[in-house]
C-alpha positions in Angstrom: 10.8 1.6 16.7 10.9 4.5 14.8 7.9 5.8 12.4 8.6 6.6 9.0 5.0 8.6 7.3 5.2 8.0 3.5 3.3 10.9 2.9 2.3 9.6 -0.3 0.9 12.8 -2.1 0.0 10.7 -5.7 -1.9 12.1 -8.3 -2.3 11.7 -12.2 0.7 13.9 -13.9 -2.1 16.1 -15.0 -3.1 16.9 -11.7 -0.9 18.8 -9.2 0.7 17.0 -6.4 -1.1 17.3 -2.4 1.6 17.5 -0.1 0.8 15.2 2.9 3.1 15.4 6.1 3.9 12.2 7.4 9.2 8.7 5.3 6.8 11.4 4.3 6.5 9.7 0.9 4.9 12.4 -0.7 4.0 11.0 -4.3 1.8 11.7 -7.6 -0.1 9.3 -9.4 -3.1 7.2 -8.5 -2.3 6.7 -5.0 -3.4 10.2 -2.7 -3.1 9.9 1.0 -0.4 9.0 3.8 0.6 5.6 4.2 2.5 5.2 8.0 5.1 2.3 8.8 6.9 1.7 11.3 10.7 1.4 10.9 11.9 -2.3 12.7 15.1 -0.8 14.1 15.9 -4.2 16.3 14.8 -6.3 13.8 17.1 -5.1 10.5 19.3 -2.2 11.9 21.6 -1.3 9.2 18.5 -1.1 6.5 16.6 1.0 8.7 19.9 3.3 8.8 20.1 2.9 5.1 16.6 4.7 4.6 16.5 6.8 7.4 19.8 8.4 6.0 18.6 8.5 2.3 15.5 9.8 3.3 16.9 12.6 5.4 19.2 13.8 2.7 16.2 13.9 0.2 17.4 10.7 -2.6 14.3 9.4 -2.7 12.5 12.8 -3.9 11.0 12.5 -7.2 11.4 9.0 -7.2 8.7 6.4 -9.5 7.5 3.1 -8.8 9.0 2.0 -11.6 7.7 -2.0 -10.7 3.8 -2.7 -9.4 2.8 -6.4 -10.4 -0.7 -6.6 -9.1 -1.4 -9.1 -6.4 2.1 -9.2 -5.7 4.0 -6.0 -4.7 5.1 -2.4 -5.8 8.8 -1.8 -5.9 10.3 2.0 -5.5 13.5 3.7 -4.1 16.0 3.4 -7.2 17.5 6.7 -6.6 20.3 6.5 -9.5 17.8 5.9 -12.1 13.8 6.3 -10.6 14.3 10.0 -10.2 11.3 11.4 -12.4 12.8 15.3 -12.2 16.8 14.3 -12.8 17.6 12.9 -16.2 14.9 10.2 -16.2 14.4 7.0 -18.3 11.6 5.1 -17.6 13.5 1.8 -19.0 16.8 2.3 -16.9 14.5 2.8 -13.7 14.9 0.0 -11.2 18.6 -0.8 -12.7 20.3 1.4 -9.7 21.0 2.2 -5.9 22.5 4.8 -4.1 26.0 5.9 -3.6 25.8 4.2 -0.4 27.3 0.8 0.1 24.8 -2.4 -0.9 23.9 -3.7 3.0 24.1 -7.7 4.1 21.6 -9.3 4.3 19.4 -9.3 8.1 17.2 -11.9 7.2 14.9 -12.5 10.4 11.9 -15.0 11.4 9.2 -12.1 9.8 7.0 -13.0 7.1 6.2 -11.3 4.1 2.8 -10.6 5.0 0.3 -8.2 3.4 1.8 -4.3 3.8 5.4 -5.4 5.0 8.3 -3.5 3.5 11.4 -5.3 1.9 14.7 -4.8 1.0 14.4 -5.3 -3.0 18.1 -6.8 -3.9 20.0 -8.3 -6.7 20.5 -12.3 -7.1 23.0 -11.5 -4.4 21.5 -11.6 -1.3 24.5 -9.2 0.5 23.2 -6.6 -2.4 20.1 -3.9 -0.9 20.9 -0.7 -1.3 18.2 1.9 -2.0 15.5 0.0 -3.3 12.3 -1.1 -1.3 8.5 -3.1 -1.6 5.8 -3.1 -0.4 3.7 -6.1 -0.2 0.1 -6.1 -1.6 -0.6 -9.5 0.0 1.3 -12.1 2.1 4.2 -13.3 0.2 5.8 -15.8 2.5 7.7 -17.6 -0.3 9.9 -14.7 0.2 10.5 -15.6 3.8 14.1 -15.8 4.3 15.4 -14.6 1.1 14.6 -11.0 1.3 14.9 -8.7 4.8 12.1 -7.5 6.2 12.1 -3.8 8.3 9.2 -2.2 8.2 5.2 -2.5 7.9 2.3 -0.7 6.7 0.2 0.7 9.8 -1.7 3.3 8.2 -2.8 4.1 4.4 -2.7 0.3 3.1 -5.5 1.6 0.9 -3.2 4.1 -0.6 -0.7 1.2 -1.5 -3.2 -0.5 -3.5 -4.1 2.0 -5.5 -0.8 2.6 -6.8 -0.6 2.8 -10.7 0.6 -1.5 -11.7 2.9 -2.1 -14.7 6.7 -3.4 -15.2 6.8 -0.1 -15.5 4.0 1.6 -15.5 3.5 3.9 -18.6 2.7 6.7 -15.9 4.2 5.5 -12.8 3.1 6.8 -9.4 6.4 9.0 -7.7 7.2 10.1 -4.6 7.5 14.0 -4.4 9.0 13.7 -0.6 9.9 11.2 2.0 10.1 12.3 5.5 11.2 10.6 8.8 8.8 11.0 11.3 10.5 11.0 14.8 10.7 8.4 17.6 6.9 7.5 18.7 
């Protein structure tokens, strides 16, 4: 498996952004700290390629979470239209992917439990692209309908103090995300 650190530096936009090392997800907003997960490389391999290789070239820098519904999950990674520091509107946020092509689906017996990441998609199951959750709690009605590669293994209080909203009037953003290499 390989470990992606979402350094998530997140402070209030008043406050200047930490810089934690760590898919260092480095983020400002409510949520300061490092959240850890671990990539699931043999159980969705072409997602975990997806955000390896967007994280590496730096998309999901500057990034919001642009949709936090408490008790449920907070969605992130629209780089087209999330990026708080590249021509940014809060209401078009969440609407986009990358330039990357949208991935099939690798649906797999893992539940959506509490700090699992997703694959956020269209109606179209075949349609993930850039855009990921996290879970705030199990989810299993999502079982088998959304793909599963990653979980939380460090920082899950850092994840639940990100700012809720559809959007949030001052959404939490990642300033960097990192990949950490093979443990």
């Amino acid at each position: 498996m390989r470990k992606i650190f979402c350094a998530l530096a997140i402070s209030l936009s008043s406050a200047s952004a930490a810089f934690a090392v760590g898919l260092e997800i480095d983020v400002t907003g409510e949520a300061n700290g490092t959240i850890t997960i671990d990539l699931l490389e043999d159980v969705a391999p072409a997602h975990v390629a997806q955000i390896k290789a967007l994280a590496e070239a730096g998309a999901y820098d500057g990034v919001v979470f642009h949709r936090v519904i408490d008790g449920f999950m907070a969605q992130t990674g629209d780089v087209a239209n999330g990026n708080a520091d590249k021509d940014f509107n809060l209401r078009r946020a969440g609407t986009g992917g990358s330039s990357k092509p949208d991935l099939p689906a690798e649906f797999s017996k893992l539940p959506h439990d509490r700090g699992t990441i997703g694959a956020a998609r269209s109606a179209n199951p075949n349609s993930a692209n850039s855009q990921f959750f996290i879970n705030f709690k199990d989810n299993h009605f999502l079982n088998g309908q959304y793909t599963v590669y990653g979980r939380v293994i460090e920082g899950m209080e850092h994840v639940d103090a990100i700012t809720r909203g559809e959007p949030p009037a001052d959404p939490d953003k990642m300033i960097s995300v990192k990949v950490a290499a093979d443990a």
